[in-house]
C-alpha positions as CSV (number, residue, x, y, z in Angstrom):
1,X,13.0,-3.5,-4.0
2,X,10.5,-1.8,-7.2
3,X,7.5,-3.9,-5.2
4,X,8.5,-2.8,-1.4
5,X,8.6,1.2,-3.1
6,X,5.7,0.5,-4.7
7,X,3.6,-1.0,-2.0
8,X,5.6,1.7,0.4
9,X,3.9,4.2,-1.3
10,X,0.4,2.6,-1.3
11,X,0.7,2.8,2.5
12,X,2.1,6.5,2.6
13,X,-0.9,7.5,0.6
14,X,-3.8,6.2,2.7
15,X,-2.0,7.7,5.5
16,X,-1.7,11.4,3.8
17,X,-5.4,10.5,2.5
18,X,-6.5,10.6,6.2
19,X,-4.3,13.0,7.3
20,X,-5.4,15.9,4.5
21,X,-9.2,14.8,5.5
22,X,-8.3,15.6,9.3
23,X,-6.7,18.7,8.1
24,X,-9.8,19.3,6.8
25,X,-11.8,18.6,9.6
26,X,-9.8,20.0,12.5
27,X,-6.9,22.1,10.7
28,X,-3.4,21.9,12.6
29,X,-4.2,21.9,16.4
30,X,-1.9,19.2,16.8
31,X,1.1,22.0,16.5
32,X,0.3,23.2,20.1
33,X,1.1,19.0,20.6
34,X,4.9,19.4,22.5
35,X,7.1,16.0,21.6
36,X,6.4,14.1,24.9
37,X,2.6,14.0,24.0
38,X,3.0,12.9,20.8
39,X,4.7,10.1,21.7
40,X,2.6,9.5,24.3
41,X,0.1,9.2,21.6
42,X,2.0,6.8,19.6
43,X,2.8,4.9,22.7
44,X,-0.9,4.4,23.6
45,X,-1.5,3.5,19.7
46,X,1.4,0.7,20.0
47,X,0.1,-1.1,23.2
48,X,-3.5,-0.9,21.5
49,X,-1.8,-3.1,18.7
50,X,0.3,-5.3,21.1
51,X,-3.4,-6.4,22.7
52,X,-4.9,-6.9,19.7
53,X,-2.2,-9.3,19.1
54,X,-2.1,-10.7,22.1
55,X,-5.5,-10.6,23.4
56,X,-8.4,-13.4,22.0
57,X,-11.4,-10.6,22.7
58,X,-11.4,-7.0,21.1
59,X,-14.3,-4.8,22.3
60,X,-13.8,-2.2,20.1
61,X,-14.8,-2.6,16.3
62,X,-10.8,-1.0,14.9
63,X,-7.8,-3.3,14.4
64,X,-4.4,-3.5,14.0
65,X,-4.4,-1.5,10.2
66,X,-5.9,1.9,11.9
67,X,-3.4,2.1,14.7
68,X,-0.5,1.2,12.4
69,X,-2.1,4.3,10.2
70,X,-2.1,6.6,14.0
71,X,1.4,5.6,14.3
72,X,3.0,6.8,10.7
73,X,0.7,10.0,11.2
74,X,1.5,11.1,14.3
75,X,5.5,9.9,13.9
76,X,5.5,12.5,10.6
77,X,3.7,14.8,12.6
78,X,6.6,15.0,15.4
79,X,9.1,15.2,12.4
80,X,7.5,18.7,11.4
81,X,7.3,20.0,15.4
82,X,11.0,18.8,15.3
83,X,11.6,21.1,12.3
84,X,9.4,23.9,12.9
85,X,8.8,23.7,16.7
86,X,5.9,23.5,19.0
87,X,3.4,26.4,18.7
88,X,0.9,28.3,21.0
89,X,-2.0,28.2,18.2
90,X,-3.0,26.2,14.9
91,X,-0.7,27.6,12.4
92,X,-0.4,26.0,9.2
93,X,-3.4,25.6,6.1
94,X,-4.0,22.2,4.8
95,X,-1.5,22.7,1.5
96,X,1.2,23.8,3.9
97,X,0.9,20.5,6.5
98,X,0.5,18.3,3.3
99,X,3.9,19.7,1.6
100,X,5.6,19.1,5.2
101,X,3.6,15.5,5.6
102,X,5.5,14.8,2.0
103,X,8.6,16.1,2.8
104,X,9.3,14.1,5.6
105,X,7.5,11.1,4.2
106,X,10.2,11.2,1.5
107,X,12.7,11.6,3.9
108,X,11.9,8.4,5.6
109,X,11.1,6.3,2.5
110,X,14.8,7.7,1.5
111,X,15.8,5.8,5.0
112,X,14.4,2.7,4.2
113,X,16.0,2.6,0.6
114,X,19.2,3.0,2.2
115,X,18.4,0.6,4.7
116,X,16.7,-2.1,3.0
117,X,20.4,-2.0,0.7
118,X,22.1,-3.0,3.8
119,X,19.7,-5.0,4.8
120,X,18.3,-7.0,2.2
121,X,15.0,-6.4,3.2
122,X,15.5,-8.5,6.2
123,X,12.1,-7.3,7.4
124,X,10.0,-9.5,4.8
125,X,11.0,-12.2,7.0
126,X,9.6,-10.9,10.3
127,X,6.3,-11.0,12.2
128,X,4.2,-8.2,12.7
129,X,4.3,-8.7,16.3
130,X,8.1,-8.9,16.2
131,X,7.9,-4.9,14.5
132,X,5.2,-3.9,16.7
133,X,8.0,-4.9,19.5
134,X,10.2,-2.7,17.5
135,X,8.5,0.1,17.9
136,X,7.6,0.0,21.2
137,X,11.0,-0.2,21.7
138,X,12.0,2.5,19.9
139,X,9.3,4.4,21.8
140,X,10.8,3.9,25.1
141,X,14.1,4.9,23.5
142,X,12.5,8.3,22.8
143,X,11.0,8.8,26.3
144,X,14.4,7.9,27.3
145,X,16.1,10.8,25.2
146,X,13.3,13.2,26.1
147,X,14.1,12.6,29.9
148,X,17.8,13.6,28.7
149,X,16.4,16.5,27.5
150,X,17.3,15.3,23.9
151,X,20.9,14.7,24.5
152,X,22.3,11.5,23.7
153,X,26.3,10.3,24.0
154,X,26.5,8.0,21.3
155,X,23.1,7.2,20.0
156,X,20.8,8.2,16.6
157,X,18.7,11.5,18.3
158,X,14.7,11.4,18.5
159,X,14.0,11.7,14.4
160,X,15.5,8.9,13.5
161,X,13.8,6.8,16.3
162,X,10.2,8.4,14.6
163,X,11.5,7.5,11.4
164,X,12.2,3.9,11.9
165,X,8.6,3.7,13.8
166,X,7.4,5.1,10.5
167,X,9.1,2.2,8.8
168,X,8.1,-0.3,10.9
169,X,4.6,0.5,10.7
170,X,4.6,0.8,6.7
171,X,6.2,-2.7,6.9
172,X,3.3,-4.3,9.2
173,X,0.8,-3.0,6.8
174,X,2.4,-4.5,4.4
175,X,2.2,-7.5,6.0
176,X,-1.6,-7.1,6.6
177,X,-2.3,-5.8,3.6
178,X,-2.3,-2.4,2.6
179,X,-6.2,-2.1,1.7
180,X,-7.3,-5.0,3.9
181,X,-9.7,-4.4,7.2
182,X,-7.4,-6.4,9.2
């Protein structure tokens, strides 16, 4: 498990990498973003991966690696509106967005610890297509509970569906290959 933790955090920082630069470059106007279009967002991102996979032709020049990188982003990103709430204007500098981005990066890493325990790290063993299914899945899931208005009878609530996609996606590019241009 020292390797998955190690190549874990490999992925987490190219992902917090490109989210700092977009900090940078646009600051937080994704807070006015309300849950429903951020997973809309990751949605989108998801079925751009499941064509790639799927489809022989791609006619645009980005693969699998940079929509795997949308995913984690904008999963962490509805972690913090979950926490902090949806806002009416940009409201948070760069070092403030980057200690949340952490925070909840380390929450979900802590996830997958406790998981991959249970689990053995079953997911060494799977496809890439099998966890971009996953997260699809997971996505509908989380449309589901946001029709429900976030109530659920006996089911894990919306964070824990974003921080499995987050999971899922750091496990695909691991699979591609962290630095790779796959």
């Amino acid at each position: 498990m020292q390797k998955t933790s190690e190549q874990y955090d490999e992925v987490i920082k190219t992902c917090r990498d490109l989210f700092e630069k977009k900090m940078k470059d646009y600051g937080s106007a994704w807070r006015i973003l309300r849950l429903p279009s951020l997973t809309d967002q990751i949605f989108i991102k998801a079925q751009r991966i499941r064509g790639l996979q799927e489809n022989e032709v791609q006619k645009v020049d980005e693969g699998e690696r940079s929509e795997f990188i949308g995913i984690i982003n904008y999963s962490i990103m509805a972690l913090v509106q979950l926490e902090k709430g949806v806002v009416d204007q940009p409201d948070l500098s760069v070092e403030e967005a980057v200690v949340l981005f952490d925070k909840h990066a380390l929450t979900t890493k802590t996830l997958m610890e406790n998981k991959n325990h249970d689990y053995g790290e079953a997911w060494r063993d799977m496809r890439v297509s099998s966890l971009t299914d996953l997260i699809l899945q997971k996505l509908l899931r989380v449309k589901q509970i946001e029709d429900n208005k976030g109530k659920t009878l006996v089911s894990e609530g919306i964070d824990a569906n974003y921080q499995d996609m987050v999971n899922y996606a750091i496990f695909a590019m691991i699979h591609l290959g962290v630095n790779s241009n796959s």
